[in-house]
C-alpha positions in Angstrom: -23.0 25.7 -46.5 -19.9 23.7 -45.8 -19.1 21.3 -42.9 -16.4 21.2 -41.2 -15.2 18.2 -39.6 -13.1 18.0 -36.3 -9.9 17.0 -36.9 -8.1 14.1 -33.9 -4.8 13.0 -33.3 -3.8 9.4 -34.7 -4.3 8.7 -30.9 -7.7 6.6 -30.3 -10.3 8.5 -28.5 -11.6 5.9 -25.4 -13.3 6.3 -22.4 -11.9 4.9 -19.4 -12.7 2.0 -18.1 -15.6 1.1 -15.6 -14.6 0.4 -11.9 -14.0 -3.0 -11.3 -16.8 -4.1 -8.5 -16.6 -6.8 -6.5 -18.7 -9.9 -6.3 -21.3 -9.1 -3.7 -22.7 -12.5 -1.3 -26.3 -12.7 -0.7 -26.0 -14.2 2.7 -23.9 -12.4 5.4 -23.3 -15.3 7.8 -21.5 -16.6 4.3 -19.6 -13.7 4.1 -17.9 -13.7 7.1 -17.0 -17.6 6.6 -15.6 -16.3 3.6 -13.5 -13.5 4.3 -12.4 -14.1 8.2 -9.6 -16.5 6.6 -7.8 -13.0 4.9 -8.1 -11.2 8.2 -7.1 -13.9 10.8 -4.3 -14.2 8.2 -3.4 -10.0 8.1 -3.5 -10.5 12.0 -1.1 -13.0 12.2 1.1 -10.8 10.5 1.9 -8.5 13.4 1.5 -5.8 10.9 -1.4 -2.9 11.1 -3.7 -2.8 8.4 -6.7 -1.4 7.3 -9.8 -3.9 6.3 -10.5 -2.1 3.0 -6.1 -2.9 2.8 -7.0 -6.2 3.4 -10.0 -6.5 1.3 -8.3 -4.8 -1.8 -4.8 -7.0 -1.5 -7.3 -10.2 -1.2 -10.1 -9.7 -3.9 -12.4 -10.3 -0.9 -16.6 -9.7 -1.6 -18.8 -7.5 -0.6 -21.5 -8.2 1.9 -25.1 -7.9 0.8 -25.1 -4.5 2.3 -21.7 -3.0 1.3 -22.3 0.6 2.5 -22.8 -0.8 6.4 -22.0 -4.2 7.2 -18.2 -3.8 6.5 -18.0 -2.1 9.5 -19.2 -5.4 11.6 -16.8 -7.7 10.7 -13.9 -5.8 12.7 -16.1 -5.8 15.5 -16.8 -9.5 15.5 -12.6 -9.9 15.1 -12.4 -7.5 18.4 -14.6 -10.1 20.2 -13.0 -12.7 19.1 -9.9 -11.2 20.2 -7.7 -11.6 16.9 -7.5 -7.9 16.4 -7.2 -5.0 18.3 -7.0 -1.0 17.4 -3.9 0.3 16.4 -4.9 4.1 15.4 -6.2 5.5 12.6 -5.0 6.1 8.9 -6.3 7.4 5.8 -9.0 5.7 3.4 -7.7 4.1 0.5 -11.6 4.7 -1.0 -12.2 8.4 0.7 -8.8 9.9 0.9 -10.3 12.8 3.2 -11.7 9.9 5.3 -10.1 8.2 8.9 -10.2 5.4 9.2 -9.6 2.6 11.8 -6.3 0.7 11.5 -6.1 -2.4 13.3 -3.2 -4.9 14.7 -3.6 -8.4 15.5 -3.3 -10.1 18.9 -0.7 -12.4 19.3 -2.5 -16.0 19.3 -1.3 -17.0 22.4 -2.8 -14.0 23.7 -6.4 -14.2 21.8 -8.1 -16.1 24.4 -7.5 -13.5 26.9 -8.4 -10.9 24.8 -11.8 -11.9 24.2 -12.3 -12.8 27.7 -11.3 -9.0 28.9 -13.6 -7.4 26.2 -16.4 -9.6 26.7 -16.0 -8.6 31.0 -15.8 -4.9 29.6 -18.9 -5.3 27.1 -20.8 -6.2 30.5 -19.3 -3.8 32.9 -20.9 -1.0 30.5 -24.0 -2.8 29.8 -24.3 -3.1 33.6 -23.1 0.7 34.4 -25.5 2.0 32.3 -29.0 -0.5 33.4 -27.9 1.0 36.8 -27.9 4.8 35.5 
């Protein structure tokens, strides 16, 4: 009986190499201290962006709950008025995925902002306790 061994290039043989994951933080209230910096910043840009963009081009953490509380930090920028929505693009992550792309609100112009959204946040809220 005779073995036969395969024969490889002088090329190496290697695997590729694990994604790189970010550093998760525990607490979330820590997060957002940590990362509203980066998107205050991309706001002040006048130039749309995306927050996984942002998060990528910045090395920013995860949240304790990556899969969902992404998602609330753009909400707590709309109320603060530093961003607003711009349209939609394509996921860096999910290339078949939308999603939101976002613009920042002039600073002089923030105050005002949040004031409007926080009257709209209660018009509905009203609208729909008298439905």
């Amino acid at each position: 009986m005779s073995h036969i061994a395969p024969v490889f290039d002088r090329g190496q043989v290697e695997a590729s190499a694990p994604a790189v994951s970010r550093r998760i933080v525990d607490d979330y209230e820590a997060w957002v201290d940590e990362v509203w910096n980066a998107f205050v910043d991309a706001a002040d840009t006048g130039l749309p962006f995306t927050v996984d963009e942002i998060a990528r081009a910045k090395h920013l953490p995860d949240p304790p709950q990556p899969k969902t509380q992404w998602g609330s930090l753009p909400g707590r920028l709309l109320n603060d008025g530093i961003i607003r929505h711009h349209g939609y693009g394509g996921s860096a992550r999910a290339k078949q995925s939308l999603v939101h792309v976002w613009i920042g609100v002039p600073a002089g112009q923030r105050e005002a902002a949040a004031r409007a959204r926080r009257e709209a946040r209660a018009a509905a809220r009203a609208e729909r306790r008298a439905a």
